[in-house]
C-alpha positions, 0 to 999 in steps of 0.5 A: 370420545364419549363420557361415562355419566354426568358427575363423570363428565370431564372423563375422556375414554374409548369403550368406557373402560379403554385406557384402564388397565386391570391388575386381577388376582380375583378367582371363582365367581363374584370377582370374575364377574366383576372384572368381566364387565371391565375388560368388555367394556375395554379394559385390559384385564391381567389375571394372575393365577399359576398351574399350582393354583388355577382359578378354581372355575378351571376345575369345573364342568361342563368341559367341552365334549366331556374332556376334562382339562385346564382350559376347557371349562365352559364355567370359568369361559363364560366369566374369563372371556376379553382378559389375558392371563398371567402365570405367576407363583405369589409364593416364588420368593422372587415374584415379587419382582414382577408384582412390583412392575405389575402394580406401577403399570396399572390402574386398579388392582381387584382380589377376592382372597379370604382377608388376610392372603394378599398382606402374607404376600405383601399385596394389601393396600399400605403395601401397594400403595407404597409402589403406587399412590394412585393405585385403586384396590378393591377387595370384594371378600364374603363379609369384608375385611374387618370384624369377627367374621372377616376371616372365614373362608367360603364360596357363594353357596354357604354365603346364600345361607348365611345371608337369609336366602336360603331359609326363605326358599322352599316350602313351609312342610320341608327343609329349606331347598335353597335358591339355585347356585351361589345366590350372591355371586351374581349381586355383589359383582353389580355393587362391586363395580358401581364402587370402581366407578365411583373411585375412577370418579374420584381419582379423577377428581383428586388423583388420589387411590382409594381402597374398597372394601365390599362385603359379598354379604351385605351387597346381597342383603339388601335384596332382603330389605323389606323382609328385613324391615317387616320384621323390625317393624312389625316382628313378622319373620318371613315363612317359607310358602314355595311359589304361593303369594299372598296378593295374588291367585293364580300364581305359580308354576303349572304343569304343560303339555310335554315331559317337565315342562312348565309355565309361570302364571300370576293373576295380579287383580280382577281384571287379569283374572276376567282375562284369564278366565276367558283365555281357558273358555270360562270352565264353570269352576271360575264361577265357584264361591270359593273364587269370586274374589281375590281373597277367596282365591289366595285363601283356596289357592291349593284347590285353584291350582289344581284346576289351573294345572288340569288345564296347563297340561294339555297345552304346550308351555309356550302356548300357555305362555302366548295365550296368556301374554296376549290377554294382558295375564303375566305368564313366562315359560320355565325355560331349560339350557337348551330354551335358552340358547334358541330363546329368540330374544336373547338371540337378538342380544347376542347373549351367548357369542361363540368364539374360537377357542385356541384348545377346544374350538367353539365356544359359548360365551356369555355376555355381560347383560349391560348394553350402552349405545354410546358407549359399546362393548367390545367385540368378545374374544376367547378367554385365555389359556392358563398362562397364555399372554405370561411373555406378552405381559412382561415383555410388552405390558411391563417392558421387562427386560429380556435378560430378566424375564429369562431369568425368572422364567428359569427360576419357575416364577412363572409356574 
């Protein structure tokens, strides 16, 4: 038996999470995300959803070998692997039947509707907690559950814009281009759970539930403090300057050997940038006026990049990558899909385990990037068919009776 943290110290459990169990109505990005880590780390996780209305990842591609299908998205496998799933239609007049059983079994309910959707259903926190007065609820919504705001509806790619990525991203002659993907999907989750924590922390302490309130927005704002800050305090707004820096030169994305091929350079002081004129042979260049100082080198940092790249191109990117890596000068291949998959420190990881999926066979999960020795995950198991472990929950989870679970099964409760 191992322990969670030190102000968690009298908490007994296996695989962290072992003895949890996880009522999920979570769907997209940021709350998968966030129940993943919980049933990796030993969790039992039930996701609710139903045929008339899949987590939407489930409509995404890729689809394996091309075949669009319900379960054979790999978008909704990489963030679904280790739950069961639940068939169940909220609107069936009798699904509440089951939700009340699925509340008293468990320990934290998590939902990421837009405000409002889970109190039409008689699911919001002083409706659970009448069932249940321990239950731990959090709600992770774009900009939480109070305020003018709250009840705007919306993914993470409009809510990247809205929290200021977006104008920040690109170069000072063009529009904003945006930061790859929903920028706050991947950050929210990370707040999202250090809030489970600290509310196991207390129910334990207390016995008491807890509500969680947690604003996708503002988890993702604080990425943005110094920004933030230079402006309250200096009245400076942060301009769009693609890959420049303003204390540092070299610093980019120079073109290689190859088609698209690219690597990241940043020269951070004199003494890289003495490394890195010897890496390229010292090109009488570096010894221009316009470069002999740091200063001079941001301020002339079109004409140096140009000649980095005239150089950058007849290697190929992992050996610009080496070359400058073994000087002591920061340096990183601009990696594709496929870069990644064969990346051999990832490999080491174990990031992408391949599973055996009931419909499609192979599958490449994604692993979550938290690694305890201690406390290890579990082994990674596929992640389910809609609706695959329905029976499975009622009758060995909530111990439904088998008279009822027919019923409702014939009623379409479980659609």
């Amino acid at each position: 038996m191992v322990t969670i943290m030190h102000t968690m110290s009298s908490i007994k459990i296996r695989n962290l999470f072992g003895d949890i169990k996880v009522l999920d109505f979570t769907w997209a990005g940021t709350g998968p995300r966030t129940t993943k880590y919980l049933a990796e780390y030993g969790a039992q996780v039930v996701k609710i959803e139903s045929h008339l209305r899949p987590d939407v990842l489930r409509t995404l591609p890729p689809y394996k070998d091309d075949e669009v299908g319900i379960n054979r998205s790999q978008t909704f496998a990489k963030h679904n692997n280790n739950k069961l799933s639940m068939a169940l239609n909220l609107n069936h007049p009798r699904a509440s039947e089951v939700i009340q059983k699925l509340v008293l079994w468990a320990d934290i309910i998590c939902e990421s509707f837009t405000p409002g959707t889970l109190a039409r259903w008689g699911l919001n926190y002083e409706e659970v907690r009448k069932i249940k007065p321990s239950i731990i609820m959090m709600s992770t919504s774009m900009q939480g559950q109070t305020g003018p705001a709250s009840k705007h509806q919306g993914f993470g790619t409009p809510l990247t814009s809205l929290s200021g990525f977006n104008y920040i991203t690109g170069w000072p002659d063009r529009p904003p281009s945006g930061v790859y993907g929903p920028f706050t999907d991947f950050v929210a989750p990370l707040f999202n759970i250090l809030g489970i924590l600290a509310a196991l922390d207390y129910h334990h302490r207390t016995g008491k539930g807890i509500y969680l309130d947690l604003s996708q927005n503002e988890c993702a704002i604080h990425f943005l403090s110094p920004i933030i800050l230079n402006y309250q305090a200096n009245g400076q707004e942060f301009q769009r300057r693609g890959n420049k820096s303003f204390r540092f030169a070299p610093h980019g994305i120079y073109p290689c050997k190859g088609e698209d091929r690219w690597c990241a350079i940043a020269v951070r002081n004199e003494a890289e940038w003495e490394s890195f004129c010897q890496v390229l042979g010292y090109p009488t260049w570096v010894y221009a006026p316009d470069f002999t100082t740091t200063d001079k080198r941001i301020t002339n940092s079109q004409e140096l990049d140009e000649l980095v790249g005239q150089w950058t191109i007849t290697h190929s990117a992992e050996d610009v990558m080496c070359l400058m890596q073994g000087a002591g000068v920061p340096a990183g291949v601009v990696q594709t899909g496929e870069d990644l998959l064969k990346d051999p420190q990832l490999r080491h990881y174990q990031a992408f385990p391949v599973v055996h999926h009931p419909e499609i066979g192979e599958c490449t999960c994604l692993r979550s990037c938290l690694q305890l020795t201690k406390m290890p995950a579990c082994e990674i198991t596929p992640p389910p068919l809609l609706g695959e472990h329905t029976e499975y929950v009622c009758r060995q989870l909530i111990n439904m009776p088998d008279e009822e679970y027919i019923s409702l099964l014939l009623d379409n409760v479980f659609e």
